[in-house]
Structures are given as structure tokens and as C-alpha cells.
C-alpha positions as CSV (number, residue, x, y, z in Angstrom):
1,X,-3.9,10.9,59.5
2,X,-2.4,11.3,56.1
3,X,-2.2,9.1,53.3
4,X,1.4,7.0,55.0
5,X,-0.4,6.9,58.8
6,X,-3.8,5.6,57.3
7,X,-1.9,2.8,54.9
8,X,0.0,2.3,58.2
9,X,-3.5,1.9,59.8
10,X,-4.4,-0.7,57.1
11,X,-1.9,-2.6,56.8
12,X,-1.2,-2.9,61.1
13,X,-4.2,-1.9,62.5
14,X,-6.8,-5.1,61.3
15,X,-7.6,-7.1,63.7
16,X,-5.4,-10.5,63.4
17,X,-8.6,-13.2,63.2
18,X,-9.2,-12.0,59.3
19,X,-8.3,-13.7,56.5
20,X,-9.0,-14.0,53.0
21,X,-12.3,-15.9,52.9
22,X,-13.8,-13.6,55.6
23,X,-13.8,-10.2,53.0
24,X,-17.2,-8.7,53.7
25,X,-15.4,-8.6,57.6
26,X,-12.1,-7.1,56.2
27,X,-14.4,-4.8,53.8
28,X,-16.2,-4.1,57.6
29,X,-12.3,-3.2,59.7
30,X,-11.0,-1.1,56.4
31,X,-13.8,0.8,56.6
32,X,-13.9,1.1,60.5
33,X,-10.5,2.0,60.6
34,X,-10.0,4.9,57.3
35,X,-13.6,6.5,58.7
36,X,-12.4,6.9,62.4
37,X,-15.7,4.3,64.1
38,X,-15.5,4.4,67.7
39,X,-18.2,2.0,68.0
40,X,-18.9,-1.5,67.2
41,X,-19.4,-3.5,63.9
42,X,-20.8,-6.5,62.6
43,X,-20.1,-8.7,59.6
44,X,-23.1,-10.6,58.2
45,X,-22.5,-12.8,55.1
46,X,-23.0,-15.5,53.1
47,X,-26.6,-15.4,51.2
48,X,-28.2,-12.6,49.7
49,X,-30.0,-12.1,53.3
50,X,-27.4,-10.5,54.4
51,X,-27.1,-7.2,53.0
52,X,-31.4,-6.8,54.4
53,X,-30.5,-8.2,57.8
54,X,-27.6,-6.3,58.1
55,X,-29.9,-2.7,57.0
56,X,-32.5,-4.5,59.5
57,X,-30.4,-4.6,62.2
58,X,-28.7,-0.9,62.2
59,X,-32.1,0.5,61.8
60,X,-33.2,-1.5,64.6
61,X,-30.3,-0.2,66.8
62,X,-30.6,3.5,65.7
63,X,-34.6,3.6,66.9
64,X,-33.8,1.9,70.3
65,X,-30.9,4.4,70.6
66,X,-28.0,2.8,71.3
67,X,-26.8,3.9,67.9
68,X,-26.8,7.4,67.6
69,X,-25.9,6.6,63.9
70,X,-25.2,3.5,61.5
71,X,-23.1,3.1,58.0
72,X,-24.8,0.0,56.3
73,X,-24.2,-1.6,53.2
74,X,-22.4,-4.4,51.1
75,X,-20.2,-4.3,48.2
76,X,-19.5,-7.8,45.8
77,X,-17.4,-8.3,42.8
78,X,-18.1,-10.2,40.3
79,X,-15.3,-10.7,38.4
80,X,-14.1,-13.8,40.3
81,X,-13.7,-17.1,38.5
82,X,-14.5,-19.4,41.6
83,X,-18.1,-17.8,41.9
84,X,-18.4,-18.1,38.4
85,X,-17.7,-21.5,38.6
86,X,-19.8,-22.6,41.7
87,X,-23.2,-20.9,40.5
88,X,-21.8,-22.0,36.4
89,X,-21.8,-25.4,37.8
90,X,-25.1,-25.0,40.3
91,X,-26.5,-24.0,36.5
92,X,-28.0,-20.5,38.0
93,X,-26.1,-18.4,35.1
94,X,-27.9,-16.8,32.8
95,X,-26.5,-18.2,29.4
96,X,-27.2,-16.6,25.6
97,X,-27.6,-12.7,24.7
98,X,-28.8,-10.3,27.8
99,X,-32.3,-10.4,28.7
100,X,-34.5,-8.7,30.8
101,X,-35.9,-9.7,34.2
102,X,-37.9,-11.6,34.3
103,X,-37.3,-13.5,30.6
104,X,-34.0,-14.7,32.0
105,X,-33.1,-18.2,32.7
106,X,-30.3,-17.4,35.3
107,X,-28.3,-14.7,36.6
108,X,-25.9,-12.1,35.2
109,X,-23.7,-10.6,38.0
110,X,-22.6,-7.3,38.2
111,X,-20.1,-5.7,40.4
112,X,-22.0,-3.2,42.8
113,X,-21.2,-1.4,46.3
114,X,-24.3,0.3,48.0
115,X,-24.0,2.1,52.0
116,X,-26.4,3.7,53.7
117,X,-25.7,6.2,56.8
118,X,-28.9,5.3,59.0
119,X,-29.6,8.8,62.1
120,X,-32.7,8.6,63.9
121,X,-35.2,11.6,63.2
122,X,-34.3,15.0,64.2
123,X,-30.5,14.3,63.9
124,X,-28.2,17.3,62.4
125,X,-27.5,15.6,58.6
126,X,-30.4,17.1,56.0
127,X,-32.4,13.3,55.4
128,X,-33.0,12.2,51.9
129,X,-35.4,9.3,52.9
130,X,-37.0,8.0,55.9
131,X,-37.1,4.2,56.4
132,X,-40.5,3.6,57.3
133,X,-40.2,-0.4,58.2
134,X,-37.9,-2.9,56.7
135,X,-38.6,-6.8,57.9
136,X,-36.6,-9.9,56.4
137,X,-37.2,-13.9,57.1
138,X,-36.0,-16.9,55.5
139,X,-36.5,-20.4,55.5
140,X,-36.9,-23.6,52.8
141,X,-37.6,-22.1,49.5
142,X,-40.7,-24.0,49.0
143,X,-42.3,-21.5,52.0
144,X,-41.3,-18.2,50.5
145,X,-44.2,-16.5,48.8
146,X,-45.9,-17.2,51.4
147,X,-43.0,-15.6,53.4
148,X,-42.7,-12.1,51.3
149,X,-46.5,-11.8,51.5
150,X,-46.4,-12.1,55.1
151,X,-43.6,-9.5,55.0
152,X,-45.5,-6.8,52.6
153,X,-48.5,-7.3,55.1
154,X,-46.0,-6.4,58.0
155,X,-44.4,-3.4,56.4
156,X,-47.2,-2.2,54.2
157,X,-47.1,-2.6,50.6
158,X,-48.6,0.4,49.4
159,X,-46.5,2.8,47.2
160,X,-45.8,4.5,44.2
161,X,-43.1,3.1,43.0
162,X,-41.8,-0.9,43.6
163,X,-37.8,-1.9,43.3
164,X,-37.1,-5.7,43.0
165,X,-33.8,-6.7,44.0
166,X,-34.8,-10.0,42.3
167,X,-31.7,-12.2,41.1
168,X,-33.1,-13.8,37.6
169,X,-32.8,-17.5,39.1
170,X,-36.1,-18.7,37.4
171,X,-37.7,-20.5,40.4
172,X,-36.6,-16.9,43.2
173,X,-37.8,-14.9,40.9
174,X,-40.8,-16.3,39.9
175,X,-41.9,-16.9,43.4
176,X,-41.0,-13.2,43.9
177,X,-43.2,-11.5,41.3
178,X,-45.6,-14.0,42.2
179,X,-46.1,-12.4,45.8
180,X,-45.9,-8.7,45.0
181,X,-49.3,-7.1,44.2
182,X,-47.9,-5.7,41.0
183,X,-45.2,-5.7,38.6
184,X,-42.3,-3.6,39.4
185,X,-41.3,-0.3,37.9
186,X,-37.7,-1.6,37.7
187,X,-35.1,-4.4,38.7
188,X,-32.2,-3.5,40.4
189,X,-30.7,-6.7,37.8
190,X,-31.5,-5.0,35.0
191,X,-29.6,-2.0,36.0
192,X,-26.5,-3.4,37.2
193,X,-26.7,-6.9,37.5
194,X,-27.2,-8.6,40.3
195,X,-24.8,-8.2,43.2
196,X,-26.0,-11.5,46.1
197,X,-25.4,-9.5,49.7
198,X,-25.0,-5.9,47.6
199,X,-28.4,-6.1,46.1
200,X,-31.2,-5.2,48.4
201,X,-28.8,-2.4,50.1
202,X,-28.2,-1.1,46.5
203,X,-32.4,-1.3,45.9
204,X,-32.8,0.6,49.2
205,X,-29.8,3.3,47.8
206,X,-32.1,3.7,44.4
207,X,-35.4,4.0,46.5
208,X,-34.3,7.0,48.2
209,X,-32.4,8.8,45.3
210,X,-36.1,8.6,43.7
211,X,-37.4,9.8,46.8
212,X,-35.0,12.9,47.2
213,X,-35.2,13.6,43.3
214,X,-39.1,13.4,43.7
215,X,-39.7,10.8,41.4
216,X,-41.7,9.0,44.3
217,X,-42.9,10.2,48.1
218,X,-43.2,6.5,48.9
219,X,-41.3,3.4,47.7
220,X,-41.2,-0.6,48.1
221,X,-38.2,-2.0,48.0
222,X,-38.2,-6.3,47.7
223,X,-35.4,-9.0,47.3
224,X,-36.1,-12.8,46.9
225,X,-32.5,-14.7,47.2
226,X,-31.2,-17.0,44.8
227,X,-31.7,-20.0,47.8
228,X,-33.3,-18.7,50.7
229,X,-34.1,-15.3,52.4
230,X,-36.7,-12.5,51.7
231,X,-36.7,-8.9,52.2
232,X,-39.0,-6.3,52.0
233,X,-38.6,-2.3,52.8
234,X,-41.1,1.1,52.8
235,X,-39.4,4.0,52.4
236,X,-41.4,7.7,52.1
237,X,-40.2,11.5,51.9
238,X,-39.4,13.3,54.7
């Protein structure tokens, strides 16, 4: 449709259970509806988690093959006064000049969208990446090195280059570097702040832009969240 039928699409076409406080699922239908998806979605939201499990699960369903091909990915703004105040008043804000992970006290946000269109091997589109193995768990935050060192044995934490999706909360963080065999080459914080559900989607984007520039033929990708949840990811050329 043109520019009138697909605002007419937008503005009738969502389904009628959104509102407001469900936006990563209106982000999900706008989407659905101005790219034509015939098939299903799903919304996952709420802790930094999400934007791995969601990656997790469309990779998952593209192997098995009942997705013959997946758009991932999460978006956040940070420009929003009510989740300034709930992490300002949780005192998880970095406060004082910027400062690089991991000298910060807290976290500076940053507005940041990152998809990913997941085909399974052989598939028509030239691949920039192949996701190798991507795992995620989460539980009381006491547990989680113990957690992401269980992942990195699952997916294989040998690479060339390592992207931490970590947040800058001092006690996620810590426990993040803590279980990685080494420092990483960069934080996705540094770069662009960090982003909650956006920020392990937007590692995994960065990951494979090294791979297809060939800065890297094989990449770890990690993310800690601010409360609970753990991520890890391999990706390698093609």
C-alpha cells in the first residue's frame, strides 16, 4: 500500500488488546503490519532477558523449521521521565561526569533499536554471520556467575573478539566480568548507553558487523541484567 493505506493500516489494523503500557507488543503489530508478516509474533518484555530470549527463541524456531525466517530485535527509549525516576529512585543511575565500564557506579541509558533477520543455512539472502549457539537463564542474582559460566561452557567461549552488553549497575556488572575468562574488547554501554531489552540484540548486531567487516571470524557476545537474567551468544563467519 501507499503512504494513506499503510497509516490506514496503523491506525485500524492493531489488534484491539494493546494499550499504552504494552509498547514493545505495539512496536511488535506496527512492525507486523508496515512489513506485510503472514506469520505469527511474540512480545517478550519486561527485564533485560528479553531481548536474548526473544533472539533465543526465533533461532530456535528457524533450525527446527517452522520458521522459514525470523525478524528479532528490541528498541527502548530513554528519554522518559518515569524510568528515570524508578531506576533514579532504585539508585541504579550513574551520577557525576561519564565514565567508562566498568568505573561506573550506575547506569547511563541510551536510546537504541537493534533487529536481526534470522534464515536457516542455505537460504537465498547473502549471510553476514552465522549464529553458532545462543543460551540464556535467569534466576536470584546471588546464583548468576555461576549461571553465565555455565552458559559460556554451553555455548563455547572461545573467540576473538568478546562484546559485553553489561549495564554498569555495580553488583551485574561485576558479577559479569567476574565470569568471563577475559576482559572484553568493548561494551555495548560505552558505545551507546545501555538500552535494558535493546542491549544484547544490539551486542549481537555489533558482533556480526565485525564479523562481515572482518575485524573477527568468531565472536562472544554476553549480557548480565541489571536484576536478573544472563545471556551468552557465539557467532563465527560464514
Amino acid at each position: 500500500p501507499d503512504a494513506a493505506g499503510v497509516h490506514k493500516m496503523l491506525l485500524e489494523g492493531l489488534r484491539p488488546t494493546l494499550f499504552l503500557a504494552q509498547l514493545p507488543n505495539l512496536l511488535a503489530g506496527s512492525i507486523s503490519i508496515t512489513h506485510g508478516v503472514a506469520g505469527s509474533s511474540r512480545t517478550l518484555m519486561g527485564e533485560e532477558v528479553a531481548g536474548a530470549e526473544a533472539v533465543r527463541v526465533a533461532a530456535r524456531r528457524v533450525a527446527a523449521g517452522t520458521s522459514p525466517v525470523a525478524l528479532t530485535g528490541a528498541a527502548m527509549t530513554s528519554d522518559r521521565p518515569e524510568l528515570l525516576l524508578l531506576y533514579g529512585f532504585g539508585g541504579h543511575l550513574h551520577a557525576g561526569p561519564w565514565a567508562p565500564l566498568p568505573a561506573r557506579q550506575g547506569m547511563v541509558l541510551g536510546s537504541v533499536a537493534a533487529f536481526l533477520t534470522l534464515e536457516p543455512e542455505g537460504a537465498n539472502a547473502a549471510p553476514l554471520a552465522r549464529l553458532v549457539a545462543i543460551e540464556t537463564s535467569q534466576g536470584r542474582p546471588e546464583g548468576r556467575v555461576a549461571r553465565l559460566r555455565a552458559l559460556l561452557d554451553r555455548v563455547g567461549h572461545e573467540a576473538e573478539l568478546v562484546i559485553s552488553t553489561a549495564s554498569g549497575a555495580p553488583a551485574a556488572t561485576a558479577d559479569e566480568l567476574a565470569a568471563l575468562p577475559r576482559a572484553p574488547d568493548l561494551f555495548t554501554a560505552d558505545l551507546f548507553g545501555h538500552s535494558a531489552e535493546a542491549a544484547f540484540p544490539a551486542g549481537l548486531a555489533l558482533a556480526t558487523y565485525a564479523i562481515a567487516e572482518g575485524r573477527a571470524r568468531r565472536v562472544l557476545v554476553t549480557g548480565c541484567g541489571q536484576w536478573r537474567g544472563e545471556a551468552a551468544a557465539i557467532l563465527e563467519a560464514v
